[in-house]
N, CA, C and O atoms as a CHARMM CRD file, in Angstrom:
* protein
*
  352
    1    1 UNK  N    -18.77900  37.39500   3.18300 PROA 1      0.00000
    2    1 UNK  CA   -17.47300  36.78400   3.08100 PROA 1      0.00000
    3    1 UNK  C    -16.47800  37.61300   3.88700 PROA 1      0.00000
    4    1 UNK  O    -16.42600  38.84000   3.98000 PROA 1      0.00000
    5    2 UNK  N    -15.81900  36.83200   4.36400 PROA 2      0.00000
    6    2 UNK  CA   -14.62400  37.72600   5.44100 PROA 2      0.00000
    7    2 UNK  C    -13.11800  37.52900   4.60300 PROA 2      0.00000
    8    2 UNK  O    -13.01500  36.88100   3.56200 PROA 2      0.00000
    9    3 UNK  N    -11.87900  38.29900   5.35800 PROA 3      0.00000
   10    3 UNK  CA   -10.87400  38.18900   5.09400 PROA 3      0.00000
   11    3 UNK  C    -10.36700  36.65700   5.28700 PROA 3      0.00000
   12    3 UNK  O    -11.15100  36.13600   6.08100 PROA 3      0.00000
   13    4 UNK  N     -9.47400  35.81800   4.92400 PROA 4      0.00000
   14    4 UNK  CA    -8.82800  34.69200   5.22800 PROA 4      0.00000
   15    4 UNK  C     -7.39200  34.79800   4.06800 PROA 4      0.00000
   16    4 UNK  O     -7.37700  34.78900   2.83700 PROA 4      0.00000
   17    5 UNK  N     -6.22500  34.90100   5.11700 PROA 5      0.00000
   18    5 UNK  CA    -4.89500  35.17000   4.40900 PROA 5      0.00000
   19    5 UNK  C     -4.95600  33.79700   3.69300 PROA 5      0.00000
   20    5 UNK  O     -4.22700  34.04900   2.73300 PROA 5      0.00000
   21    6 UNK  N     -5.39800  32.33700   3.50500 PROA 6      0.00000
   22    6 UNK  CA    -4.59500  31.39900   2.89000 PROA 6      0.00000
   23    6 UNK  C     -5.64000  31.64100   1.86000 PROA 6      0.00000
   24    6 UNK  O     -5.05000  31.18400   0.88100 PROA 6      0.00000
   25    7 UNK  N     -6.24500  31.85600   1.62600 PROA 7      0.00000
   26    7 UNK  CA    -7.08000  32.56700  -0.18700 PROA 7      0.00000
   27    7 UNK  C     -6.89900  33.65400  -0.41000 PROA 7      0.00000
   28    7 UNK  O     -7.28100  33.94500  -1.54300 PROA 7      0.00000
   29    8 UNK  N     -6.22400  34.95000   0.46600 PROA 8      0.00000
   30    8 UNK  CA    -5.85700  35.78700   0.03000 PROA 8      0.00000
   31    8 UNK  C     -4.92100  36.21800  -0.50700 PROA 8      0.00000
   32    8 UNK  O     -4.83700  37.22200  -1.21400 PROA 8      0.00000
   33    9 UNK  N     -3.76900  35.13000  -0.06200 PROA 9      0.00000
   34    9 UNK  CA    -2.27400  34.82100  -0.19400 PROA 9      0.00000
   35    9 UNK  C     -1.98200  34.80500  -1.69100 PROA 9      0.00000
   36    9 UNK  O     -1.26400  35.69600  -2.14300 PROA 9      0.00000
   37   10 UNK  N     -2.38900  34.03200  -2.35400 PROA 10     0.00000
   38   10 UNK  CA    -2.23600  33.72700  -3.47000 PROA 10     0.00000
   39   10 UNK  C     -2.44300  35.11400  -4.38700 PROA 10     0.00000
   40   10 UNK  O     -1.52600  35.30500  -5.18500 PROA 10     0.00000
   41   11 UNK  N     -3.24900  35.85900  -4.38700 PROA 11     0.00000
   42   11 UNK  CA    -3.15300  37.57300  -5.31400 PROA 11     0.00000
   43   11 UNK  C     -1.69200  38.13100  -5.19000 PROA 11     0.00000
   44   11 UNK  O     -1.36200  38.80700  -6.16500 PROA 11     0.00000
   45   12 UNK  N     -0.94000  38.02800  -4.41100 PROA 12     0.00000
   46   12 UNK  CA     0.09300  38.45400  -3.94000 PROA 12     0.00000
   47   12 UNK  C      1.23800  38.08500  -5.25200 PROA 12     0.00000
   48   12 UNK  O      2.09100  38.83400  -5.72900 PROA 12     0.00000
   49   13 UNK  N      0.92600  36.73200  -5.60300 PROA 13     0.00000
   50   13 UNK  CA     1.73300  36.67900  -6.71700 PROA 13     0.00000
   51   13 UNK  C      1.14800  36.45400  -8.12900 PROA 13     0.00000
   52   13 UNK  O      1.26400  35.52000  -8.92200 PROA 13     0.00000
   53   14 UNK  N      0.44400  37.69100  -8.17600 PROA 14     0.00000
   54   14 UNK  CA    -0.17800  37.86600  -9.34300 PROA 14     0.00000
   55   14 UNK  C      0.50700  39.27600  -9.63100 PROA 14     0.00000
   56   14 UNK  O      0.91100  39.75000  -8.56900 PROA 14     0.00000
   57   15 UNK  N      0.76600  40.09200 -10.71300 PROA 15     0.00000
   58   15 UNK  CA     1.22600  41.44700 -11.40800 PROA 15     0.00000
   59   15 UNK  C      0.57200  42.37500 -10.38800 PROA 15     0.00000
   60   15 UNK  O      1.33400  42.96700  -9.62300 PROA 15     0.00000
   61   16 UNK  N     -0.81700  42.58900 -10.27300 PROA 16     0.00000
   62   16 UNK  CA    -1.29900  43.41400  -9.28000 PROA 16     0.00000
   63   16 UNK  C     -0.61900  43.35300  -8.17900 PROA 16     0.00000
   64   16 UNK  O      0.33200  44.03800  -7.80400 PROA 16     0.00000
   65   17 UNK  N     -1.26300  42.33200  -7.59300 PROA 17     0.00000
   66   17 UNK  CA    -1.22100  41.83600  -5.80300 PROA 17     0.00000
   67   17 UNK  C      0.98800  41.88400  -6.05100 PROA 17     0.00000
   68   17 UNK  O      1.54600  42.49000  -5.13600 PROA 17     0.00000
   69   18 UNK  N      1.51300  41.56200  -6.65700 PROA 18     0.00000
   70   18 UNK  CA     3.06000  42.13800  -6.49400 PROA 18     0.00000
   71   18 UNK  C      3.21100  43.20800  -6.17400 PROA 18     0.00000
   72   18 UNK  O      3.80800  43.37500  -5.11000 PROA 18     0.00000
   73   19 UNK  N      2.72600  44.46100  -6.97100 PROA 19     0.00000
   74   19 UNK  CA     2.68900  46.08400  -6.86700 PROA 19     0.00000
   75   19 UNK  C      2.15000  46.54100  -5.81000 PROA 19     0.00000
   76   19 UNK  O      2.41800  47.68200  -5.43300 PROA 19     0.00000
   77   20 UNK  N      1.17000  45.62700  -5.03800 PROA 20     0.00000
   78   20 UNK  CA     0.07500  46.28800  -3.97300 PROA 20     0.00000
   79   20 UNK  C      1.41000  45.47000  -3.01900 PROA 20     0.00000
   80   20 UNK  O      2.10600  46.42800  -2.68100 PROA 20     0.00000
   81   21 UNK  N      2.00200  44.32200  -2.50500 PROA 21     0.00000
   82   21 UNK  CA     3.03900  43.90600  -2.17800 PROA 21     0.00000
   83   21 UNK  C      4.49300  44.82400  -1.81600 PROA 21     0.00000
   84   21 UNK  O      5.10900  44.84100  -0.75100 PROA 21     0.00000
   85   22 UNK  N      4.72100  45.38500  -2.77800 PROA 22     0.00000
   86   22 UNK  CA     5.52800  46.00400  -2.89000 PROA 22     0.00000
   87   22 UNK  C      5.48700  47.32700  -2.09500 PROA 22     0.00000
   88   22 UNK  O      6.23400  47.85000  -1.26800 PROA 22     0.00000
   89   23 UNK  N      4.17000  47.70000  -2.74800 PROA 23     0.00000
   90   23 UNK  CA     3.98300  49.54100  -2.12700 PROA 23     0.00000
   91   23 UNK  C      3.93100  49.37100  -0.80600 PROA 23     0.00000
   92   23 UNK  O      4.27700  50.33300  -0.12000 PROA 23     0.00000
   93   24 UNK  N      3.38400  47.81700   0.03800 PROA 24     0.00000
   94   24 UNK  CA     2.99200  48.13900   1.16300 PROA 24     0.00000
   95   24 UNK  C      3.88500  48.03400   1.71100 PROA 24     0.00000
   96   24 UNK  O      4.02000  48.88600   2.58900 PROA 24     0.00000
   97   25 UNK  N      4.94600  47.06400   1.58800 PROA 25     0.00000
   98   25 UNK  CA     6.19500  46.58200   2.19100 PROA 25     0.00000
   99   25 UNK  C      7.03400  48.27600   2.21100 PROA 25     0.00000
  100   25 UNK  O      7.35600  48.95800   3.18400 PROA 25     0.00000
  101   26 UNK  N      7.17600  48.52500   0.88100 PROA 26     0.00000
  102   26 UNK  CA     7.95300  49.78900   0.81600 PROA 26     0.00000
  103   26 UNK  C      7.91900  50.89400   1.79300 PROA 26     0.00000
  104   26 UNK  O      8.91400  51.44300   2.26400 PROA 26     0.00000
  105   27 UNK  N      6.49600  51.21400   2.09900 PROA 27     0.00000
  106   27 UNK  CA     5.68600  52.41200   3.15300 PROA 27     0.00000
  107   27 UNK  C      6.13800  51.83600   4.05800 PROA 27     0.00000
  108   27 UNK  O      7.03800  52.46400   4.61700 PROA 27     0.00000
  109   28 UNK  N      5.77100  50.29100   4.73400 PROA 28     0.00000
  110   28 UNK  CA     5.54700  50.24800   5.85000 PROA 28     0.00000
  111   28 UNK  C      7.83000  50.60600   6.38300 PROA 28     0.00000
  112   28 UNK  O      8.32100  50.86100   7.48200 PROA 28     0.00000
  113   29 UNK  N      8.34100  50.48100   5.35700 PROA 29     0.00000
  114   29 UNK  CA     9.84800  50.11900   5.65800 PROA 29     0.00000
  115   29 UNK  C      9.89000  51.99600   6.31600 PROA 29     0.00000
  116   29 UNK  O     10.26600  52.19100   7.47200 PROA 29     0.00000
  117   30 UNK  N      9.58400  52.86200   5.66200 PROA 30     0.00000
  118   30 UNK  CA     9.38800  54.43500   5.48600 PROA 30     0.00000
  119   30 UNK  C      9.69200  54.82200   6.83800 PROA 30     0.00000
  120   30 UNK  O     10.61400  55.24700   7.53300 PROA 30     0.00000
  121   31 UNK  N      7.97300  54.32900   6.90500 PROA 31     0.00000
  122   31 UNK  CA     7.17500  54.81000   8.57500 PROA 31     0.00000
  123   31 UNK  C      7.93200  54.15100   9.84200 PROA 31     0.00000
  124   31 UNK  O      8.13900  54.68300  10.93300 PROA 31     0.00000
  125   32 UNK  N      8.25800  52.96800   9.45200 PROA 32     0.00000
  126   32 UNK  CA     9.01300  52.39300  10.61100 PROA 32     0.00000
  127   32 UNK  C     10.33000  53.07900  10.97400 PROA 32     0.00000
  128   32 UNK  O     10.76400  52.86900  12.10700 PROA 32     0.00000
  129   33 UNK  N     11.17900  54.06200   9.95300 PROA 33     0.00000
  130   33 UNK  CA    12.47000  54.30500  10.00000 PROA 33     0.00000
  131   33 UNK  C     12.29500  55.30100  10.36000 PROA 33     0.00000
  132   33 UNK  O     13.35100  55.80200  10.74400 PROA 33     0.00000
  133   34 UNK  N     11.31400  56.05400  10.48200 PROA 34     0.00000
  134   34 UNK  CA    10.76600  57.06200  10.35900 PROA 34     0.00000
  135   34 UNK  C     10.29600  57.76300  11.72700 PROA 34     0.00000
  136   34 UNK  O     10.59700  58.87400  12.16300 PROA 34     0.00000
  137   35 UNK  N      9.17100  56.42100  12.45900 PROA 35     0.00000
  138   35 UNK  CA     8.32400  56.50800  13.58900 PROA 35     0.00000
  139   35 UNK  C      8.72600  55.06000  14.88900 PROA 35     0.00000
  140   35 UNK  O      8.53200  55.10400  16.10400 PROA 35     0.00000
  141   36 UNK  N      9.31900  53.90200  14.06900 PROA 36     0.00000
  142   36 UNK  CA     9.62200  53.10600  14.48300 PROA 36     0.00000
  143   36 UNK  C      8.64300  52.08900  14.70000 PROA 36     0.00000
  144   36 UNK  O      8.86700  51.05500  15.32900 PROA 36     0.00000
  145   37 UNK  N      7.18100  52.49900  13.98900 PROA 37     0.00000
  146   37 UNK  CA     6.35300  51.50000  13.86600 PROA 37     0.00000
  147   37 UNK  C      5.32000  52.62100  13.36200 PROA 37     0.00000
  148   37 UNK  O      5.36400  53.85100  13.33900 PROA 37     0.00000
  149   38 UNK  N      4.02600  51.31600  12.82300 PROA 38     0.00000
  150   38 UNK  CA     3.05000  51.69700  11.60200 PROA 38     0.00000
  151   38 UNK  C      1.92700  50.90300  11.81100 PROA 38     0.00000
  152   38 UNK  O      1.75600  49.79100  12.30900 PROA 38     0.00000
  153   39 UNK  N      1.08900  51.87300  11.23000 PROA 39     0.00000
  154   39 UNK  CA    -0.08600  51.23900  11.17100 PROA 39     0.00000
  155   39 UNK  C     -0.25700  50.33600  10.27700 PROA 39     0.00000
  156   39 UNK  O      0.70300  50.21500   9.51700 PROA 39     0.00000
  157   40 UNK  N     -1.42100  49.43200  10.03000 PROA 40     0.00000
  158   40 UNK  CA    -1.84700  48.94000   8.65300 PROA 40     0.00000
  159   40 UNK  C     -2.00100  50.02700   7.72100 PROA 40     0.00000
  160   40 UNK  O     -1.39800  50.08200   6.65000 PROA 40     0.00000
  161   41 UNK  N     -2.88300  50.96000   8.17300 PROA 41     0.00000
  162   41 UNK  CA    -3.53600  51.94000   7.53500 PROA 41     0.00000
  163   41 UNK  C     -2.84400  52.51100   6.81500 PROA 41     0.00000
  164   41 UNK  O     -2.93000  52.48600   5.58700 PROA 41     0.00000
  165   42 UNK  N     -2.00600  53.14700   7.49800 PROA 42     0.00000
  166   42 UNK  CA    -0.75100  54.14700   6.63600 PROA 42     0.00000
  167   42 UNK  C     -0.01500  52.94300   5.93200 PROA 42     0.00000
  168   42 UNK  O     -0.16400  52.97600   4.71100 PROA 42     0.00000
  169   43 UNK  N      0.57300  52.12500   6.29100 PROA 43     0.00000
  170   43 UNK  CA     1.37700  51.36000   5.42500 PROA 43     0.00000
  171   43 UNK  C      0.49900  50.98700   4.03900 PROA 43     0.00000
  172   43 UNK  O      1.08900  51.13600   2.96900 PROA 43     0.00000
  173   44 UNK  N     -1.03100  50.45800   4.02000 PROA 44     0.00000
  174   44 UNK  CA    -1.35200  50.61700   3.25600 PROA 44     0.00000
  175   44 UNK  C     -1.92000  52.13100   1.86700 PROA 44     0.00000
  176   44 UNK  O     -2.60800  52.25200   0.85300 PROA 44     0.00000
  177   45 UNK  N     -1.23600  52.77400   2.57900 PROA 45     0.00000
  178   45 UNK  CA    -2.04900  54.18800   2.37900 PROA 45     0.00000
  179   45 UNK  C     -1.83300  54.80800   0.18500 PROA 45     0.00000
  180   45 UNK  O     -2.47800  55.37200  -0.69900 PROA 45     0.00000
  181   46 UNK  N     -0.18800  54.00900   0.47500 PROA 46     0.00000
  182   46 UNK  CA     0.32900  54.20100  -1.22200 PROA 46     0.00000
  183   46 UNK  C      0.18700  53.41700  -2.06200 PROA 46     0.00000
  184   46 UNK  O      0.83300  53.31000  -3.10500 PROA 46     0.00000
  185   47 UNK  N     -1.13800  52.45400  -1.48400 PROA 47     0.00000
  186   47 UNK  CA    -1.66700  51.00900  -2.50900 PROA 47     0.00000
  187   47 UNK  C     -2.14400  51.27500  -3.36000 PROA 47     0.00000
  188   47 UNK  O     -1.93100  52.46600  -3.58800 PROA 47     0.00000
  189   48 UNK  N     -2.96500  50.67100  -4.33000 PROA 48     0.00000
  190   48 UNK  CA    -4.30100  50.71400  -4.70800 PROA 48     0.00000
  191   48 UNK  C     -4.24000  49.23500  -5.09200 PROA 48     0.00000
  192   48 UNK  O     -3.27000  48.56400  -5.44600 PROA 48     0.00000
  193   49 UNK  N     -5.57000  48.88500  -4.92500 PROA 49     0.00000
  194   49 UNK  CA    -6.26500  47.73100  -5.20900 PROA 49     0.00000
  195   49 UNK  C     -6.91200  47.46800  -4.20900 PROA 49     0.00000
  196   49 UNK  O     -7.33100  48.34300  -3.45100 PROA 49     0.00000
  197   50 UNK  N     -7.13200  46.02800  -4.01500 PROA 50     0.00000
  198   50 UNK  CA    -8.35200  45.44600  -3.31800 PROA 50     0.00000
  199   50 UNK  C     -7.50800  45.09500  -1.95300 PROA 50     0.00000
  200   50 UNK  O     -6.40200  44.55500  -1.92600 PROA 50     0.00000
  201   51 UNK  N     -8.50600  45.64700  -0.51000 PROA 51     0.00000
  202   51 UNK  CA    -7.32200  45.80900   0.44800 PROA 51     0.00000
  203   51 UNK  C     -7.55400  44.69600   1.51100 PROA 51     0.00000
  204   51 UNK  O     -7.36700  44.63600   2.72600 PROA 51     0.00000
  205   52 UNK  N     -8.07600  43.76400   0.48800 PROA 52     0.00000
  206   52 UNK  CA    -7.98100  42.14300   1.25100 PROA 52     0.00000
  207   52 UNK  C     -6.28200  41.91000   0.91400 PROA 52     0.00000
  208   52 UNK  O     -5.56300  41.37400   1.75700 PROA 52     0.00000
  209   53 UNK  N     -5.86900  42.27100  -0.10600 PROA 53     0.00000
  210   53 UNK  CA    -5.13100  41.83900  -0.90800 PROA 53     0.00000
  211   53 UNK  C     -4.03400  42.78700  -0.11300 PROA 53     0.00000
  212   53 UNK  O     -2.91600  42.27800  -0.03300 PROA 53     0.00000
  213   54 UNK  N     -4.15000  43.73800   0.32400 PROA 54     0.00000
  214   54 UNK  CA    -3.24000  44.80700   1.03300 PROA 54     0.00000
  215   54 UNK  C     -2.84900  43.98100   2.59400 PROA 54     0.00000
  216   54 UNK  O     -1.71500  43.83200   3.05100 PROA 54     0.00000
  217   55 UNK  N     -4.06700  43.55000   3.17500 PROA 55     0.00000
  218   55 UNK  CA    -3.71100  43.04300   4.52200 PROA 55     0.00000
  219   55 UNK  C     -3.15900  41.86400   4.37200 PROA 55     0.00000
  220   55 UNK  O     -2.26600  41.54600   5.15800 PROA 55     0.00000
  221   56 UNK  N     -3.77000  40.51100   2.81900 PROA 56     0.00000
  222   56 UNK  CA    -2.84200  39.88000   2.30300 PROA 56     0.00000
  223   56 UNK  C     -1.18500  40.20100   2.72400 PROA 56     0.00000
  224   56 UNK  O     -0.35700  39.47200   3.27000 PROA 56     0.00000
  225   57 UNK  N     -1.08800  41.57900   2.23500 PROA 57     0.00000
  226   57 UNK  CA     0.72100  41.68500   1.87800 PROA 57     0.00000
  227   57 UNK  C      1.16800  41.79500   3.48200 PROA 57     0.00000
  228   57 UNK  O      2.14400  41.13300   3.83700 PROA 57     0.00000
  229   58 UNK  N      0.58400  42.48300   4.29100 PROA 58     0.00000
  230   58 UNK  CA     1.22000  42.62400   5.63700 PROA 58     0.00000
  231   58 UNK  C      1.40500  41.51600   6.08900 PROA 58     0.00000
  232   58 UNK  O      2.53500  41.15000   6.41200 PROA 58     0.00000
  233   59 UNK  N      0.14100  40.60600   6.23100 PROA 59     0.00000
  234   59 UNK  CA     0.47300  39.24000   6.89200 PROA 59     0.00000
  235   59 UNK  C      1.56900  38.36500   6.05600 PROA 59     0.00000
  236   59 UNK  O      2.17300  37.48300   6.66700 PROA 59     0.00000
  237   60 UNK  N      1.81900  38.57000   4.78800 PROA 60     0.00000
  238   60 UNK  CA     3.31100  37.70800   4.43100 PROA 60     0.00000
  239   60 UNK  C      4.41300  38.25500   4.62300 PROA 60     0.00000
  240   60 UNK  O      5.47300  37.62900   4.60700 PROA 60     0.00000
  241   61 UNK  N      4.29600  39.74700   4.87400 PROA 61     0.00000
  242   61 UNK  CA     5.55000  40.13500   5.45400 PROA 61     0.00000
  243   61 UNK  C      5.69600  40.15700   6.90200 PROA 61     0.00000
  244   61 UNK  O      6.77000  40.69000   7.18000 PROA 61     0.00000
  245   62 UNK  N      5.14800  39.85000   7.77800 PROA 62     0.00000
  246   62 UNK  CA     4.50200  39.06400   8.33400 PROA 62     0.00000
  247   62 UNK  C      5.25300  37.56100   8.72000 PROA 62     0.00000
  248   62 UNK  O      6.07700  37.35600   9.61100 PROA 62     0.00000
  249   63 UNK  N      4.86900  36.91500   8.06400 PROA 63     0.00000
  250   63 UNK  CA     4.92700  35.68200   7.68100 PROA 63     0.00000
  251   63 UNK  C      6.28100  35.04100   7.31800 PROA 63     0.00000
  252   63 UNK  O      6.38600  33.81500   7.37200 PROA 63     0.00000
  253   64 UNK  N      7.35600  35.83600   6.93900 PROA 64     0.00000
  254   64 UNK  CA     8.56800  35.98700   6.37500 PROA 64     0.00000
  255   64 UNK  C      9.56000  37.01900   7.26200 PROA 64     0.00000
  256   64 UNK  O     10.68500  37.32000   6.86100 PROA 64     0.00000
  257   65 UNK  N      9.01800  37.49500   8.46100 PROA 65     0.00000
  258   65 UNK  CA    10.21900  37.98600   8.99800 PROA 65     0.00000
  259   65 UNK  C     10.25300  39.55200   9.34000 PROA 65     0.00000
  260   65 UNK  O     10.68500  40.13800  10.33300 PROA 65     0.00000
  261   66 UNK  N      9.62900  40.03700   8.13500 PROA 66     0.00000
  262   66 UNK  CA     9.80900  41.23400   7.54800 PROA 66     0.00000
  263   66 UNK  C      9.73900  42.29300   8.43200 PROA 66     0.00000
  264   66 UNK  O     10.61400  43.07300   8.80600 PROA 66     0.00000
  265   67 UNK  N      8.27300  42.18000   8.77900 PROA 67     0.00000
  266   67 UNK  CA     7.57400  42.88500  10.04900 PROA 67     0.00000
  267   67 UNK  C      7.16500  42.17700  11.10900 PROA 67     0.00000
  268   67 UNK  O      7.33800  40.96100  11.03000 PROA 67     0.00000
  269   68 UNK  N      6.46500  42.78200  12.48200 PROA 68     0.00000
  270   68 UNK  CA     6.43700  42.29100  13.82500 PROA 68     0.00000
  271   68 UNK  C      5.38600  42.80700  13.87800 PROA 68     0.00000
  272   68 UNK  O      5.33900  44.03100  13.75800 PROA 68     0.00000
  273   69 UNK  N      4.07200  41.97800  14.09500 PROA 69     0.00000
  274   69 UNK  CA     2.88000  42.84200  14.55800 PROA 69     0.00000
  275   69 UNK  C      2.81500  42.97800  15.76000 PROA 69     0.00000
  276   69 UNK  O      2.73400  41.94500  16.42400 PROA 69     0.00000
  277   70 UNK  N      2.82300  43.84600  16.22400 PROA 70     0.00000
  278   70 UNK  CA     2.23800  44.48200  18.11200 PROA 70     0.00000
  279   70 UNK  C      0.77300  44.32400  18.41400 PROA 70     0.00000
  280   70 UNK  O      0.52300  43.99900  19.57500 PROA 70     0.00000
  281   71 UNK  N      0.19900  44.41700  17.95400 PROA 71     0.00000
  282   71 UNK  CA    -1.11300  44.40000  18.45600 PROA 71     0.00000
  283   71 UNK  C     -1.59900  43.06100  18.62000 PROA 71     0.00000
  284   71 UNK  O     -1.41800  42.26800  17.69700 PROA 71     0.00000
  285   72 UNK  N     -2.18200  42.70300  19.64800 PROA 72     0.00000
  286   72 UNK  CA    -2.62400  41.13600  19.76500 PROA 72     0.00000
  287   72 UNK  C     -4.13000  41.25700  18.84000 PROA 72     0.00000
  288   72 UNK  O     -4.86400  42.22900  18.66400 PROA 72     0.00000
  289   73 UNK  N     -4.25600  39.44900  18.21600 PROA 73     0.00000
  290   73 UNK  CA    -5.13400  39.38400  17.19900 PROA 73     0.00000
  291   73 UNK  C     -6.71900  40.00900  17.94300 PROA 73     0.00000
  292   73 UNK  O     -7.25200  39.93700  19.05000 PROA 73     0.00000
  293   74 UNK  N     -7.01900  40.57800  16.72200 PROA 74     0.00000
  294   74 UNK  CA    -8.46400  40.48200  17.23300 PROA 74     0.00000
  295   74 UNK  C     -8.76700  41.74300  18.46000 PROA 74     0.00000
  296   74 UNK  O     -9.87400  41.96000  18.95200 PROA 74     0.00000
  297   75 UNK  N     -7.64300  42.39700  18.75600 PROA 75     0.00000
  298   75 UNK  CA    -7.97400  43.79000  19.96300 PROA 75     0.00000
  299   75 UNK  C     -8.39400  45.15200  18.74200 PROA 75     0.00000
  300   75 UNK  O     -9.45400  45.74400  18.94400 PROA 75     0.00000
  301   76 UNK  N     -7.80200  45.44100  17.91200 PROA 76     0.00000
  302   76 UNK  CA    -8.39800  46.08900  17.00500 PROA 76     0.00000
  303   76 UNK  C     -8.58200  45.82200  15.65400 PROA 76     0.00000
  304   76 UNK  O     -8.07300  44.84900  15.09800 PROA 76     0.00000
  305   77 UNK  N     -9.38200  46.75200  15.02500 PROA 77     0.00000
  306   77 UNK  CA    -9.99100  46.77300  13.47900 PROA 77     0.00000
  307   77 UNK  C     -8.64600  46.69100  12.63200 PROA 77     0.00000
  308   77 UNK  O     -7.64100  47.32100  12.96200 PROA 77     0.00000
  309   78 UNK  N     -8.70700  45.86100  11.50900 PROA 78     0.00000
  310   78 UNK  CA    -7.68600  45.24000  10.64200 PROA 78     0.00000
  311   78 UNK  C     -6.79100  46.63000  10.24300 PROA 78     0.00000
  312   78 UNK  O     -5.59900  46.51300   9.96000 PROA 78     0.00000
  313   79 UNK  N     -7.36200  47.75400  10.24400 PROA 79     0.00000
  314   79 UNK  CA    -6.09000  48.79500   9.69700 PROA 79     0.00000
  315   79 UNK  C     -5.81800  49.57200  10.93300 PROA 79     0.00000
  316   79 UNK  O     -4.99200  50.45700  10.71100 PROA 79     0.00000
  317   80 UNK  N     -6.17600  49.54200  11.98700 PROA 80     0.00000
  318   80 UNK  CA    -5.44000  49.99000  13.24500 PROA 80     0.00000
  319   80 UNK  C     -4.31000  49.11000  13.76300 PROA 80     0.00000
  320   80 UNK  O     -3.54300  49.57300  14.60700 PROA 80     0.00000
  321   81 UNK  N     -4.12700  47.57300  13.19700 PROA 81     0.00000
  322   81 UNK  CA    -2.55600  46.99300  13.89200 PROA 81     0.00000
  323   81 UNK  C     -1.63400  48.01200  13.87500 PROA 81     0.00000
  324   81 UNK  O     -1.69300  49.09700  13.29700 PROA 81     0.00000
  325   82 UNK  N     -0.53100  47.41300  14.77000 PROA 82     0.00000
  326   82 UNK  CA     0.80700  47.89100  14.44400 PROA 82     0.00000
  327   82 UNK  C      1.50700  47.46900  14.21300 PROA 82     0.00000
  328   82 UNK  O      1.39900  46.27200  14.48100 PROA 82     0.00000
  329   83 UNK  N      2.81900  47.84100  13.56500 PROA 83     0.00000
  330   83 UNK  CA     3.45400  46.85200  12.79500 PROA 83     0.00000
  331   83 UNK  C      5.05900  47.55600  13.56600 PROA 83     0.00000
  332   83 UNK  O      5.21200  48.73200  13.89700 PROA 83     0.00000
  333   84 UNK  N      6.07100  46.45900  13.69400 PROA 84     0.00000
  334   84 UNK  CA     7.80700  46.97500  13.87600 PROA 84     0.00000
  335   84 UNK  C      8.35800  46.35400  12.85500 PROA 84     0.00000
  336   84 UNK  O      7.78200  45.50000  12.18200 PROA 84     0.00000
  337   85 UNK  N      9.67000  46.80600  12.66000 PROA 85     0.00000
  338   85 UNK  CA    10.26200  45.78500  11.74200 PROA 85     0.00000
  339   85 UNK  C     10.40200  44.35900  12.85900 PROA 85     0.00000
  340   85 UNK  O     10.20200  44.15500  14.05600 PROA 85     0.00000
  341   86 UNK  N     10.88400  43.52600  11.61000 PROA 86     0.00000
  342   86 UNK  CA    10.75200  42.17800  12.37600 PROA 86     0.00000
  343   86 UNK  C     12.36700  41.68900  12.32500 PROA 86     0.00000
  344   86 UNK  O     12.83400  40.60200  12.66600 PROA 86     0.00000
  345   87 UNK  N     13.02900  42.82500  11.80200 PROA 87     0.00000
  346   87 UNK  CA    14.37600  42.58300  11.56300 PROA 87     0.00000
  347   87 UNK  C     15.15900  43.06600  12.82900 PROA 87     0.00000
  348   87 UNK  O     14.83500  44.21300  13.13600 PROA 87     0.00000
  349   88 UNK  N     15.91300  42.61800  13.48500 PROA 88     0.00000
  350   88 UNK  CA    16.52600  43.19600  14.96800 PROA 88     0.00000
  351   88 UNK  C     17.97700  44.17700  14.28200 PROA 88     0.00000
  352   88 UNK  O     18.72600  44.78700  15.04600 PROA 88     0.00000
């Protein structure tokens, strides 16, 4: 079984998948202010849980504005993207 955000999407608003949501959004806000962009990796780094559910949270923030992925799909492994804010 592989990753797919529209079945992964949904953990996100569950009690867990909120907290794993949260932590990742939170880090990735950190590193960006920080470095001016982020990995998956590190952004996920202050999670815990299941890290379908972690790349879940990037792609809705993502999805919503939040963040800007740099890396074109599919050039690297799911926790090497990079991420900017997506806010100008």
């Amino acid at each position: 079984m592989s990753y797919k955000y529209e079945t992964e999407k949904a953990a996100l608003f569950t009690e867990s998948g909120a907290s794993i949501l949260l932590a990742v959004r939170d880090e990735a806000r950190r590193l960006i202010a920080e470095a001016g962009a982020c990995t998956s990796g590190k952004a996920m780094a202050k999670a815990s849980g299941s890290s379908w559910t972690m790349l879940a949270a990037l792609d809705y923030l993502v999805e919503r504005g939040e963040l800007r992925r740099v890396t074109a799909p599919g050039a690297t492994w799911g926790q090497d993207q990079v991420f900017v804010s997506g806010r100008a």
